[in-house]
KEDO-878927 format. One record per residue: residue in one letter; x, y, z of N, C-alpha, C, O in turn. Coordinates in steps of 0.1 Angstrom, whole numbers, padded with zeros to 4 digits, always signed. Example, Ala and Ser with C-alpha at 12.3 -4.5 7.8 and 13.67 -1.06 7.14 Angstrom:
a+0132-0057+0078+0123-0045+0078+0132-0033+0078+0142-0033+0085;s+0128-0022+0071+0137-0011+0071+0129+0000+0079+0134+0011+0080;
END
This chain:
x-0154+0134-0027-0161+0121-0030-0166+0122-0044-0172+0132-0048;x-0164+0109-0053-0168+0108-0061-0179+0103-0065-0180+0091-0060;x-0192+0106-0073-0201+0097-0074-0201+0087-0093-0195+0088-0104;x-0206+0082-0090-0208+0072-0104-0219+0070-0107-0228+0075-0100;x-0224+0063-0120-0237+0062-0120-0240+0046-0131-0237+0048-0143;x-0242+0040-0130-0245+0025-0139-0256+0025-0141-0263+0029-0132;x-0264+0021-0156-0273+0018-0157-0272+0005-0164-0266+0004-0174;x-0279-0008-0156-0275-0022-0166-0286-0031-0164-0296-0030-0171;x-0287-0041-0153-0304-0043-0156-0314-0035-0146-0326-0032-0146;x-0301-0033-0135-0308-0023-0126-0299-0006-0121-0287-0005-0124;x-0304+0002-0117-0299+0014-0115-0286+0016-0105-0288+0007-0097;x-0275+0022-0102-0267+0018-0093-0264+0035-0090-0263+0044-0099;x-0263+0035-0078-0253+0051-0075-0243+0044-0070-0246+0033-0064;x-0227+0050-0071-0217+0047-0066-0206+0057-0062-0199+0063-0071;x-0204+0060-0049-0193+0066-0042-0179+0060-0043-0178+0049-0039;x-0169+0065-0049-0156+0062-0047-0148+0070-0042-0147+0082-0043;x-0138+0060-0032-0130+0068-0021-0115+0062-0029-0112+0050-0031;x-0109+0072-0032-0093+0070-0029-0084+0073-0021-0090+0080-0012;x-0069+0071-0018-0063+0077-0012-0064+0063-0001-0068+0065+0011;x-0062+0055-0003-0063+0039+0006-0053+0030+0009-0045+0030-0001;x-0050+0024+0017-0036+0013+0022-0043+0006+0027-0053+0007+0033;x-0035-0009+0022-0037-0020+0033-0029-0035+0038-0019-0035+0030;x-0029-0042+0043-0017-0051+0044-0024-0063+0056-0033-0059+0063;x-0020-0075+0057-0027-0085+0058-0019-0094+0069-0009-0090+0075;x-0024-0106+0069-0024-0113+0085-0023-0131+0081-0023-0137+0071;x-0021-0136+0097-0019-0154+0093-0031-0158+0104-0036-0151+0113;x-0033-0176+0100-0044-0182+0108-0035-0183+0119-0037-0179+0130;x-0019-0190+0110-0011-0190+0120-0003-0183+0130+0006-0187+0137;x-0007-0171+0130-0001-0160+0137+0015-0158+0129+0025-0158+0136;x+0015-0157+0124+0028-0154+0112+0033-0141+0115+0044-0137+0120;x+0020-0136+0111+0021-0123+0105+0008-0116+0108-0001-0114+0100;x+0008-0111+0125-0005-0105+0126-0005-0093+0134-0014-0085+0135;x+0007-0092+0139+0011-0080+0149+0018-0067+0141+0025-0067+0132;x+0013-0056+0148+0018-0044+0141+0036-0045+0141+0042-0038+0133;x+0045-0057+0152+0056-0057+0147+0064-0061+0134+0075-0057+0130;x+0054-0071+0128+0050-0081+0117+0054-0073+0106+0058-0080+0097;x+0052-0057+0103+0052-0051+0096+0061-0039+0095+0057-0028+0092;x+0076-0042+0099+0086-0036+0103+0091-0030+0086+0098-0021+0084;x+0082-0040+0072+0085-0031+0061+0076-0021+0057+0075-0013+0047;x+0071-0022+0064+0056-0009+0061+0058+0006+0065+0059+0007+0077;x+0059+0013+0062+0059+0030+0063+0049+0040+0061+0042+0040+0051;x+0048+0046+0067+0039+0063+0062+0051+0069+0055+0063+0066+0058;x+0046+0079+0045+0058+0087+0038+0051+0098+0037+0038+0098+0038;x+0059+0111+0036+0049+0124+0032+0055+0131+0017+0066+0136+0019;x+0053+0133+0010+0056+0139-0003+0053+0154-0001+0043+0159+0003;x+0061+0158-0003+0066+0175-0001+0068+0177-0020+0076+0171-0027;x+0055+0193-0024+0062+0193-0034+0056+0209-0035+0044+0211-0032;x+0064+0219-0040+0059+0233-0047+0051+0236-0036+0040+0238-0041;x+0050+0238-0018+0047+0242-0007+0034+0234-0005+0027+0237+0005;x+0029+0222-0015+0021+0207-0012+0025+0202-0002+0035+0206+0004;x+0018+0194+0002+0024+0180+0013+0010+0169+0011-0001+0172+0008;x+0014+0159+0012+0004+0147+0015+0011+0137+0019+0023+0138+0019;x+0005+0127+0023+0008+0110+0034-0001+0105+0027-0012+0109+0025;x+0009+0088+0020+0007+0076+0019+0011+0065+0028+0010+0066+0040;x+0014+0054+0022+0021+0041+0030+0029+0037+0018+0028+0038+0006;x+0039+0031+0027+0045+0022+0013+0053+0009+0020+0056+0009+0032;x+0056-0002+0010+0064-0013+0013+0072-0014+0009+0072-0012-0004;x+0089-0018+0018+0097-0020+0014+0100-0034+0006+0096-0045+0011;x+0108-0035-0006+0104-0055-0014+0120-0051-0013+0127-0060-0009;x+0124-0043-0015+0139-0046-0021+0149-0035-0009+0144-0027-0002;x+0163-0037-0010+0168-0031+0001+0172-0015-0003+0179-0010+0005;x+0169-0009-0012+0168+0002-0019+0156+0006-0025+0157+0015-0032;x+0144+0000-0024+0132-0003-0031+0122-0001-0024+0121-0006-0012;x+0109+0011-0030+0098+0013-0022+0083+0007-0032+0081+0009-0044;x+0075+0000-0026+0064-0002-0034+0052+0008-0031+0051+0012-0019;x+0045+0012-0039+0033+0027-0029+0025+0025-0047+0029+0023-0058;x+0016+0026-0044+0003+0033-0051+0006+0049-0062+0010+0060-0058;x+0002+0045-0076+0007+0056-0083-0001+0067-0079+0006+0077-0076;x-0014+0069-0079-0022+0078-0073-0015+0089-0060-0015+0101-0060;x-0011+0084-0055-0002+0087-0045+0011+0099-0047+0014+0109-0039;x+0020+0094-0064+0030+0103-0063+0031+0110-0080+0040+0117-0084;x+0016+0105-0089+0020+0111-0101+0018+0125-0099+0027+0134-0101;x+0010+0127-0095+0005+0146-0098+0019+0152-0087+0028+0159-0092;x+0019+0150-0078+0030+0154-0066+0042+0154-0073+0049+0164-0072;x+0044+0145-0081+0058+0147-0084+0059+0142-0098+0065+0134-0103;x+0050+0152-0102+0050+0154-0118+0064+0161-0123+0069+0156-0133;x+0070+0172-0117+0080+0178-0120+0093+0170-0109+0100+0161-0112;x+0092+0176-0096+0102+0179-0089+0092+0170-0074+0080+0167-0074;x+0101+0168-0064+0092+0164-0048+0105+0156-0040+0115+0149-0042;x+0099+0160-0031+0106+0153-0017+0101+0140-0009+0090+0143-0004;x+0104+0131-0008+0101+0117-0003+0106+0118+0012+0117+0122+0013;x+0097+0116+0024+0102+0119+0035+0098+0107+0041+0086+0107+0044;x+0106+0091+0046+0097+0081+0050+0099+0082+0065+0110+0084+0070;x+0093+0081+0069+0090+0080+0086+0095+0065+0091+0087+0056+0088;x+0105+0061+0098+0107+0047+0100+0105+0040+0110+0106+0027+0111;x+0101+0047+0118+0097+0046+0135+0081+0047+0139+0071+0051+0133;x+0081+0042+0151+0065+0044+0150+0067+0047+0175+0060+0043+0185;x+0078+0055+0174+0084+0052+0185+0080+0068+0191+0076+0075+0182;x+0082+0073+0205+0081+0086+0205+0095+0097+0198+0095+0109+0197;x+0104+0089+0196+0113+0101+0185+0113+0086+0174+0109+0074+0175;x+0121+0096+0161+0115+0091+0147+0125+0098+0138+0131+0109+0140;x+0126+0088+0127+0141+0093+0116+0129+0096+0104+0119+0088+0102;x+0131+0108+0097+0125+0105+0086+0137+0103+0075+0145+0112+0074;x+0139+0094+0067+0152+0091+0055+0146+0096+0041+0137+0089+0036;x+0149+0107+0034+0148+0114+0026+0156+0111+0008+0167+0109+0004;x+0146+0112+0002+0152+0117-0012+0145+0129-0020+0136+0136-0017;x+0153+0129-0034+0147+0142-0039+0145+0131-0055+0151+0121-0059;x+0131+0139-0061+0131+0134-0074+0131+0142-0084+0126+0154-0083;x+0135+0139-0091+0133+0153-0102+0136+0144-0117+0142+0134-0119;x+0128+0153-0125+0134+0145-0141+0142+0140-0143+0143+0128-0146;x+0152+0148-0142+0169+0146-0142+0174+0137-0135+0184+0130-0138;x+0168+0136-0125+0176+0125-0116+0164+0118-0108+0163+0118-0096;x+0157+0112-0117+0143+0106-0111+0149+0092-0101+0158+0084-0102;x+0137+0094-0091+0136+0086-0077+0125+0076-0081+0124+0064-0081;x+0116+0087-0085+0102+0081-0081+0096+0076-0100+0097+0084-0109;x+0092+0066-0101+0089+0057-0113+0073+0047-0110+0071+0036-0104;x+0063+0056-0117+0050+0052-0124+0047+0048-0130+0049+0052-0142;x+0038+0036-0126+0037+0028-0138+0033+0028-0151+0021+0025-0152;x+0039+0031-0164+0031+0040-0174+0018+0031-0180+0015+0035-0191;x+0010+0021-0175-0004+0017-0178-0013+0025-0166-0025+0024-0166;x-0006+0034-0157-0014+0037-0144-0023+0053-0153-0017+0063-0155;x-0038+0050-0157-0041+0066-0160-0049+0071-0150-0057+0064-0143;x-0047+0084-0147-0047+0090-0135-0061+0100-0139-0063+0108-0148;x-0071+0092-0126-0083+0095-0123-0091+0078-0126-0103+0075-0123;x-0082+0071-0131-0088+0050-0131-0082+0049-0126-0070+0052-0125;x-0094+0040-0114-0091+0032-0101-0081+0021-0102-0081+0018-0114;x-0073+0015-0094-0073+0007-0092-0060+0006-0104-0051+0014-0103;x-0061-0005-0117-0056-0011-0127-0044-0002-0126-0044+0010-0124;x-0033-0011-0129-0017-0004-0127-0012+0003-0119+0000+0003-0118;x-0023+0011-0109-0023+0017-0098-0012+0019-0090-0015+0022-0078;x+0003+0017-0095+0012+0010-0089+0024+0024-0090+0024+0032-0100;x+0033+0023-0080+0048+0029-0082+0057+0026-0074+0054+0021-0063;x+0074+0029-0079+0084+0024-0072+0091+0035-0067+0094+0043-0076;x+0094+0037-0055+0103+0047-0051+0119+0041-0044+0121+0032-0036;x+0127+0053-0050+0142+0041-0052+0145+0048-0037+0144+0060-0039;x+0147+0046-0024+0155+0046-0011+0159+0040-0008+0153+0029-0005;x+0175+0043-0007+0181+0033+0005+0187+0040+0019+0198+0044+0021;x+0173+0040+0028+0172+0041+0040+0186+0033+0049+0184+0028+0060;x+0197+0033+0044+0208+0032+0052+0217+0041+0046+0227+0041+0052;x+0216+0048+0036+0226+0061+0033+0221+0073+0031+0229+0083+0030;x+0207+0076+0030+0198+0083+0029+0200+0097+0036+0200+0096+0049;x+0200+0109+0031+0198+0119+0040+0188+0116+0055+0178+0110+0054;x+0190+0120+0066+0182+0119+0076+0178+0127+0082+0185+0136+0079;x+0165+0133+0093+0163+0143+0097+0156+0128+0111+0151+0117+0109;x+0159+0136+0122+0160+0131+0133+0147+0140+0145+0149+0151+0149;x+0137+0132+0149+0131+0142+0157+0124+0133+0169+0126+0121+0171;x+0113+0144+0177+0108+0140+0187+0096+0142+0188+0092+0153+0191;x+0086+0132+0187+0071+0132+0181+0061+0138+0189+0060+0133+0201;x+0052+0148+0185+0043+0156+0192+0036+0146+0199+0035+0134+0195;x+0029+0155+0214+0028+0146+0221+0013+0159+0226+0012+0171+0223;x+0004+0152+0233-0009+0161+0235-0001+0173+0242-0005+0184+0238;x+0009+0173+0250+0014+0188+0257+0022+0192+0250+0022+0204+0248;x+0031+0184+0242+0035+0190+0233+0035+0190+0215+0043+0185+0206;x+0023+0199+0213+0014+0196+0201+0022+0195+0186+0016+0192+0176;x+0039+0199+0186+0046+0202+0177+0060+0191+0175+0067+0190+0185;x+0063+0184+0165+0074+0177+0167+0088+0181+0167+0089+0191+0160;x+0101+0179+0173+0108+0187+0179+0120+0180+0169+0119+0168+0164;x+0128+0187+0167+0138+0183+0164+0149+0175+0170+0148+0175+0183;x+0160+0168+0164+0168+0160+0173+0182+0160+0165+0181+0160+0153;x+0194+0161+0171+0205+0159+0164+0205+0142+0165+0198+0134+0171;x+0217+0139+0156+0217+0124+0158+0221+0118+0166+0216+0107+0169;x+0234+0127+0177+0236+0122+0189+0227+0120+0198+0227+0110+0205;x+0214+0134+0201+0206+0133+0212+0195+0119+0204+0186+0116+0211;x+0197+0112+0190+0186+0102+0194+0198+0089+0194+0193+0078+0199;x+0210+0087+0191+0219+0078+0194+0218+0077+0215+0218+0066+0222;x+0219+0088+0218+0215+0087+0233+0202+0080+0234+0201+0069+0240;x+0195+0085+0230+0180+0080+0230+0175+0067+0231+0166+0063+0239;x+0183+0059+0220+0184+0046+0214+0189+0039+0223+0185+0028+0226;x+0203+0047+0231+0209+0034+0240+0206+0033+0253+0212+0026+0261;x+0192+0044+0258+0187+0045+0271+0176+0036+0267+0169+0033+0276;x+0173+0031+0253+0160+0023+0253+0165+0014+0245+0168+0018+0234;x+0167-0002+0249+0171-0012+0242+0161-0016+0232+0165-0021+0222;x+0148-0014+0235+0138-0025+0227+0139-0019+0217+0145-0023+0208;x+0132-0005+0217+0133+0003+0205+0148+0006+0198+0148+0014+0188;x+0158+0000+0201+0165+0000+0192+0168-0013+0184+0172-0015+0173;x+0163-0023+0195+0162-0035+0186+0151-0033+0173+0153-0038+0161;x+0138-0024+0177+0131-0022+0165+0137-0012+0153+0130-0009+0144;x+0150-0008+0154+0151+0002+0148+0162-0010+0140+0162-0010+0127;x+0169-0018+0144+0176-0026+0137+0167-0035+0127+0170-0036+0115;x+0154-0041+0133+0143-0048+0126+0147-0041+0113+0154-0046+0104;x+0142-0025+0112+0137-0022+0103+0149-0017+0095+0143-0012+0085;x+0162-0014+0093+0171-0018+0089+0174-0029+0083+0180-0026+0072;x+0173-0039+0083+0174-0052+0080+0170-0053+0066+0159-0050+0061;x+0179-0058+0059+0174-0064+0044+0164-0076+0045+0161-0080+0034;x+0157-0083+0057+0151-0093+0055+0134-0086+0053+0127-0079+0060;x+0133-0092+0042+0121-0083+0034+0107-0096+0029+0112-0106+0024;x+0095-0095+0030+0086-0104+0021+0086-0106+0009+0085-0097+0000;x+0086-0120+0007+0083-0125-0008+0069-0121-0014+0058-0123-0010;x+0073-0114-0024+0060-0109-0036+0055-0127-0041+0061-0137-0044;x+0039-0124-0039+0030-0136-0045+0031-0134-0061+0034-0122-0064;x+0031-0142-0073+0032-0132-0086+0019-0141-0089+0020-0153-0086;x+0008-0136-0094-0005-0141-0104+0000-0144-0115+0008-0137-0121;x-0006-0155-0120-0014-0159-0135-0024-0155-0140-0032-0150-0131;x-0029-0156-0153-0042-0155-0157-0052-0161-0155-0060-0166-0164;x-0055-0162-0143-0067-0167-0141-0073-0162-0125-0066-0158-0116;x-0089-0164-0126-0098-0158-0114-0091-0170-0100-0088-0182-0099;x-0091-0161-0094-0085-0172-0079-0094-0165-0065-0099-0154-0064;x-0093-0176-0056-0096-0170-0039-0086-0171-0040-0080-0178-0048;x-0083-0160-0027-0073-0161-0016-0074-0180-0009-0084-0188-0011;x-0063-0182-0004-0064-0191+0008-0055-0192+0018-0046-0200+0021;x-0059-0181+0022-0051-0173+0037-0059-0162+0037-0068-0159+0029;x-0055-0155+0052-0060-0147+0059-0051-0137+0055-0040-0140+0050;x-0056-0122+0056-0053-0113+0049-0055-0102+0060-0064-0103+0068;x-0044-0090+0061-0046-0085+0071-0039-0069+0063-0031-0068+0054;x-0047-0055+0071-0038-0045+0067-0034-0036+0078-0041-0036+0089;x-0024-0030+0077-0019-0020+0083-0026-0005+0077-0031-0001+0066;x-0024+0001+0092-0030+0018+0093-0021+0023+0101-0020+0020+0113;x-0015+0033+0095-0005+0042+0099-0006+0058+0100+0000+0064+0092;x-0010+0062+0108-0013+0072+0112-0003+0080+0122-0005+0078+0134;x+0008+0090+0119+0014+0102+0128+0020+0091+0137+0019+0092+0149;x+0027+0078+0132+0032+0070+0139+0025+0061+0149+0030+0055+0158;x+0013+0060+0145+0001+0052+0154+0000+0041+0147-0007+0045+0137;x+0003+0028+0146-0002+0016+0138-0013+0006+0145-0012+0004+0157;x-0021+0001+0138-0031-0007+0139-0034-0017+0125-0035-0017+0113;x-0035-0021+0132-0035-0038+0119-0047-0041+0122-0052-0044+0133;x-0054-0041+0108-0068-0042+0103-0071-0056+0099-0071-0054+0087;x-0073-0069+0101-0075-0081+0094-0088-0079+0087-0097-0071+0090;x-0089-0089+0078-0097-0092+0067-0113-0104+0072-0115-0110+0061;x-0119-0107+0078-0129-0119+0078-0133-0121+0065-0141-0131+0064;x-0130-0115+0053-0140-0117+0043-0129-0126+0030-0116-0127+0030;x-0138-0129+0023-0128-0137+0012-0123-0126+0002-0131-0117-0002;x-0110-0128-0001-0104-0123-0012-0105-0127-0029-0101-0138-0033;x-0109-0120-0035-0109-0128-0053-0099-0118-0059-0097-0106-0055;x-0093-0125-0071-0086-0118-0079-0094-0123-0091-0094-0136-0093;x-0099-0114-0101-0105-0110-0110-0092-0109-0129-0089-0098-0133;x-0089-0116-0134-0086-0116-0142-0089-0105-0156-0081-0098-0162;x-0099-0107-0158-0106-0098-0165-0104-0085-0160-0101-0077-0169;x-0104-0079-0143-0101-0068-0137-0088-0063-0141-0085-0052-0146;x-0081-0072-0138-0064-0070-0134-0062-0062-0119-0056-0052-0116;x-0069-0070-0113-0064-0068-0097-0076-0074-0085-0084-0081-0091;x-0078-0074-0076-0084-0080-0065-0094-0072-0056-0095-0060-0057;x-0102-0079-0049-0112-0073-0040-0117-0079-0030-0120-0091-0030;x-0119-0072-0019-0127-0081-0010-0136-0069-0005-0134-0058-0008;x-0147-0073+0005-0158-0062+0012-0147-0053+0018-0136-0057+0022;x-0149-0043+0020-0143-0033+0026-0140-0036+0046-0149-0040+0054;x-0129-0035+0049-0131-0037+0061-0125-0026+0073-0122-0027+0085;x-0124-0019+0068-0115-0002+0077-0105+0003+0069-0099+0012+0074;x-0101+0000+0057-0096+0007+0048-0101+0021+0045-0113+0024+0043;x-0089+0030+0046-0097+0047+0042-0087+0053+0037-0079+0046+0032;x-0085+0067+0038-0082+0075+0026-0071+0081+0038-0074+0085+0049;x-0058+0079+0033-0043+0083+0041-0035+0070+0039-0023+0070+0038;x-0043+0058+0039-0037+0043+0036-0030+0039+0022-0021+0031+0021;x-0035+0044+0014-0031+0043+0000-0016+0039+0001-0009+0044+0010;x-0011+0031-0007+0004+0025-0010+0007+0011-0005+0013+0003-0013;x+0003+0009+0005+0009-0001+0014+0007-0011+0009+0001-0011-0002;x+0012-0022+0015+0014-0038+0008+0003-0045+0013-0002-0038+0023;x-0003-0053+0011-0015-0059+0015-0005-0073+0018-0004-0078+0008;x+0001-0080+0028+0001-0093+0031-0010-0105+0035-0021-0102+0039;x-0006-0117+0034-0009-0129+0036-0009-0132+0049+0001-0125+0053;x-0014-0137+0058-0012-0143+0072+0000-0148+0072+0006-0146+0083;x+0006-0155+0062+0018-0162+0061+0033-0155+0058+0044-0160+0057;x+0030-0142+0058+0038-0134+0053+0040-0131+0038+0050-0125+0036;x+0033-0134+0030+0039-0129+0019+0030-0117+0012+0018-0119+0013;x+0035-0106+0005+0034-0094-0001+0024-0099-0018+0030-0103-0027;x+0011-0098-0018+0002-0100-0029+0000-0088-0036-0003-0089-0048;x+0001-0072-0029-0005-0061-0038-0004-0052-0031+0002-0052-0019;x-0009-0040-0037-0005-0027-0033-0020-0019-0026-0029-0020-0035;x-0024-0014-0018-0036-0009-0013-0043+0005-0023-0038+0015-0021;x-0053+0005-0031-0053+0010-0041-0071+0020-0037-0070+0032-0032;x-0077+0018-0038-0088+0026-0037-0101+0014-0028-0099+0002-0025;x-0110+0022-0026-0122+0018-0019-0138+0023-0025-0142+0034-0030;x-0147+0012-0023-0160+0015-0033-0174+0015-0030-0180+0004-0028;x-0180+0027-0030-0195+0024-0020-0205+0024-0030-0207+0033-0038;x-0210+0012-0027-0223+0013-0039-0239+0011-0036-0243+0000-0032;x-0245+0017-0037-0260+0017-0036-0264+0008-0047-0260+0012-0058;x-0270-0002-0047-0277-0008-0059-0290-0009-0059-0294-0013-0048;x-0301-0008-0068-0312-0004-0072-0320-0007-0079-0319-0001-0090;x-0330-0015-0078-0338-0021-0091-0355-0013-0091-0365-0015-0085;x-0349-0005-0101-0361+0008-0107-0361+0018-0092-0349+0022-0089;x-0367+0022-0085-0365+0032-0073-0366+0023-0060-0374+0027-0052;x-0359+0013-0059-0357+0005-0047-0346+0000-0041-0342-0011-0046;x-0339+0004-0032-0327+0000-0034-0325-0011-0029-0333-0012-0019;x-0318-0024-0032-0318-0038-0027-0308-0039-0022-0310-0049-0015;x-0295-0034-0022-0279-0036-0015-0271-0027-0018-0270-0022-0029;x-0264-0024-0006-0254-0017-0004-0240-0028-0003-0237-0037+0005;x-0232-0021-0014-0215-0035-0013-0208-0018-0008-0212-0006-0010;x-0199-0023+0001-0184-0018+0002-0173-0027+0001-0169-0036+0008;x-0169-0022-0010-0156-0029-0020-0143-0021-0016-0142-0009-0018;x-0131-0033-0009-0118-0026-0014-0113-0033-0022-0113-0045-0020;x-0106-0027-0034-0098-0034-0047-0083-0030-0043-0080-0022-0034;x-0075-0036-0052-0060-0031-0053-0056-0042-0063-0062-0053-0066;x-0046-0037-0067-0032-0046-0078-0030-0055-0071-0026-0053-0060;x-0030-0071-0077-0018-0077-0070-0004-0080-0082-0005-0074-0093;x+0003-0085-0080+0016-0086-0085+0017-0097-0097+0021-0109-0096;x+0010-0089-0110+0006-0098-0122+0017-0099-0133+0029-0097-0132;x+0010-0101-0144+0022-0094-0158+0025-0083-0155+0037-0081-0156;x+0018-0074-0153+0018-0060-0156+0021-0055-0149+0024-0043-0151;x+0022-0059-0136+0035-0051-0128+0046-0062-0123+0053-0059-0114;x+0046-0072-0129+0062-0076-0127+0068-0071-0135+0079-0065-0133;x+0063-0075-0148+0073-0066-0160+0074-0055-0161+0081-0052-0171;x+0069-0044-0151+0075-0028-0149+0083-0032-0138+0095-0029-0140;x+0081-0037-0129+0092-0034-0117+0104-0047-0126+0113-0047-0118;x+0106-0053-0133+0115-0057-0141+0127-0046-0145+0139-0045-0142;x+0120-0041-0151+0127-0033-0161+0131-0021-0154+0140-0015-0159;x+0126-0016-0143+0128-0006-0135+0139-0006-0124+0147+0003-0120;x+0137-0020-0120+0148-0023-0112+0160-0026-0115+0171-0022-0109;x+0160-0033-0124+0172-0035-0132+0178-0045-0124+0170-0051-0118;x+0194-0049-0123+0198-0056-0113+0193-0059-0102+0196-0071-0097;x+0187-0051-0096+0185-0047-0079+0169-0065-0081+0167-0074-0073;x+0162-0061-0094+0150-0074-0089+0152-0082-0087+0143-0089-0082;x+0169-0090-0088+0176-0103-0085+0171-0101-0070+0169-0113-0066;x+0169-0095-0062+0173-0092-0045+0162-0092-0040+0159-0090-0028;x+0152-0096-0056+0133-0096-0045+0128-0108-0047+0125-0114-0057;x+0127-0112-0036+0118-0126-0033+0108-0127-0036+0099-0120-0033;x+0108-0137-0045+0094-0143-0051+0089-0155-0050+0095-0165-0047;x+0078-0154-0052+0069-0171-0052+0057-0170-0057+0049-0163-0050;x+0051-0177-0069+0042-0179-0073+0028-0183-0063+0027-0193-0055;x+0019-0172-0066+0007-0172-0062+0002-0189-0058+0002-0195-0048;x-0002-0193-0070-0011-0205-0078+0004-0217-0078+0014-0214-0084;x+0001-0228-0071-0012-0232-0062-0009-0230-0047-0016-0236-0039;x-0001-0222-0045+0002-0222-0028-0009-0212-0022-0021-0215-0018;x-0004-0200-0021-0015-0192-0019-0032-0191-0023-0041-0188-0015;x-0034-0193-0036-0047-0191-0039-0050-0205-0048-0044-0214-0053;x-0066-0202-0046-0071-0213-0057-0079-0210-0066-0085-0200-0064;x-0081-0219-0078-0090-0212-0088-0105-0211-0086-0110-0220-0079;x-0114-0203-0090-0128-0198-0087-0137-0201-0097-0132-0199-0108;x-0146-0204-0098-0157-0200-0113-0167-0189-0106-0178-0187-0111;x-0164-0183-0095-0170-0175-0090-0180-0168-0105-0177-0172-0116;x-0192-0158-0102-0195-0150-0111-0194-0138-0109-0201-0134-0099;x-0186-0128-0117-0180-0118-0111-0190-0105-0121-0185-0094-0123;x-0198-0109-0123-0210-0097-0130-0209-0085-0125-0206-0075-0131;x-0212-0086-0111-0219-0075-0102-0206-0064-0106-0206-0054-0113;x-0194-0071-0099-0184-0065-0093-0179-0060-0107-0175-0048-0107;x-0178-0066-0122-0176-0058-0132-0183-0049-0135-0176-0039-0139;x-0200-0046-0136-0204-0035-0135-0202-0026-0130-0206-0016-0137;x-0196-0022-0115-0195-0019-0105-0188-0008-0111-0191+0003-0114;x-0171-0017-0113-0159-0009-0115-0160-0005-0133-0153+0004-0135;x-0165-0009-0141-0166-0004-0153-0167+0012-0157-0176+0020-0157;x-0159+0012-0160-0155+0030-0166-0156+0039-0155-0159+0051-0155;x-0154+0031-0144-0153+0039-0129-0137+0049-0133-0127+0046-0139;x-0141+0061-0126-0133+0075-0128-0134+0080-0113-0129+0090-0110;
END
């Protein structure tokens, strides 16, 4: 855990948590069930006898969205991408390798590593239909260890259980969410906002009650923290209506203080949403393939503009490390 320290008209201590995911929800029921989110994944990054778990979203049908925090240091050199695609009792994980030479994985180069939040962003290239596979059978309380599977014993698997294979087609499927893209300017949300938590194949969808702002001056968004934590990092944050606004980026605990009194405690989650500054990297990164991602402008569908006063929340995050 990190601490921080502001001094401005009044004194602030501030805890920051990274390592965060999240993903979002409809009034209209759109988009509110953990099936809802058939592009969402846990992945684990294997690197030099490392390992760690993010989340990420699929936008493109070779294309991963995840949080840079997540895969600069890991795969500074060399690393293995292992996405888990199931959330079923057996599970495919679809694999790549990255390396210089033949780089997978692409960071955003405004993302500086140890700053929250701002560029916070990366792309990982899989296409989870040609993909090396590794096939298994998910620990279970008696059995504390995950088992291995050839492909036939889970093609058997699949055709003794119809539903779950209909979910395994879902998630196959090139039908993917349209990215919100921002302008320059402060907006609410206007929709309901919901995230996913993925845990060892356990999902739970977190909704939002609180209002969403996107911060201009920031370059990215916030709302009160609502069960966002540290394994969640990467994931897509959706709209109730379905559409993909940003990437799940860090989380912010703050004590605020006027002289030795403390008067409020905020818990803040921030993240990227999908501005200049990361359309124009996943532009240039995708190359052809960005023809194949759905888009739709933020303003005026999704959000509206604010004159909110966003004081607090800039002190807050300022020269936050």
């Amino acid at each position: 855990m990190k601490k921080l320290f502001f001094l401005l008209i009044c004194f602030m201590s501030i805890s920051l948590y990274a390592e965060v995911s999240v993903m979002t929800v409809t009034d209209e029921n759109k988009h509110t069930t953990k099936e809802d989110f058939n592009h969402t994944f846990e992945y684990y990054i294997v690197s030099n006898g490392r390992s760690s778990k993010c989340q990420a979203t699929r936008i493109a049908p070779r294309w991963f969205a995840t949080a840079a925090h997540c895969v600069k240091d890991m795969c500074a050199q060399s690393c293995e991408i292992r996405m888990d695609l199931l959330d079923l009792p057996v599970s495919i994980l679809a694999e790549t390798q990255h390396t210089a030479k033949k780089p997978n994985i692409f960071v955003h180069p405004g993302y500086k590593e140890g700053k929250l939040v701002k560029d916070d962003f990366a792309l990982i290239r899989l296409d989870i239909n040609r993909a090396p596979k590794t096939y298994y059978r998910r620990a279970t309380s008696k059995n504390p260890k995950n088992v291995a599977m050839s492909e036939q014993q889970f093609i058997a698997w699949m055709s003794r259980n119809p539903r779950s294979n209909s979910k395994y087609r879902h998630v196959l499927s090139p039908d993917l969410p349209p990215i919100a893209i921002f302008d320059n300017a402060n907006y609410v949300l206007d929709r309901k906002m919901s995230v996913i938590s993925i845990f060892s194949g356990k999902r739970e969808v977190k909704p939002d009650p609180n209002p969403v702002y996107y911060v201009k001056d920031l370059g990215y968004a916030y709302t009160k923290n609502f069960g966002i934590r540290k394994g969640m990092s990467g994931s897509g944050v959706m709209t109730n209506t379905g559409e993909l606004i940003g990437i799940i980026s860090a989380y912010v605990g703050a004590d605020l203080y006027k002289g030795k009194e403390k008067i409020k405690h905020a818990d803040l989650f921030m993240f990227p949403v999908f501005n200049e500054s990361l359309v124009s990297f996943m532009r240039d990164t995708l190359g052809s393939d960005w023809g194949r991602v759905d888009q739709k402008d933020a303003y005026p569908y999704l959000v509206k503009k604010t004159k909110k006063d966003f004081t607090e929340v800039m002190v807050i995050m300022k020269d936050s490390k």
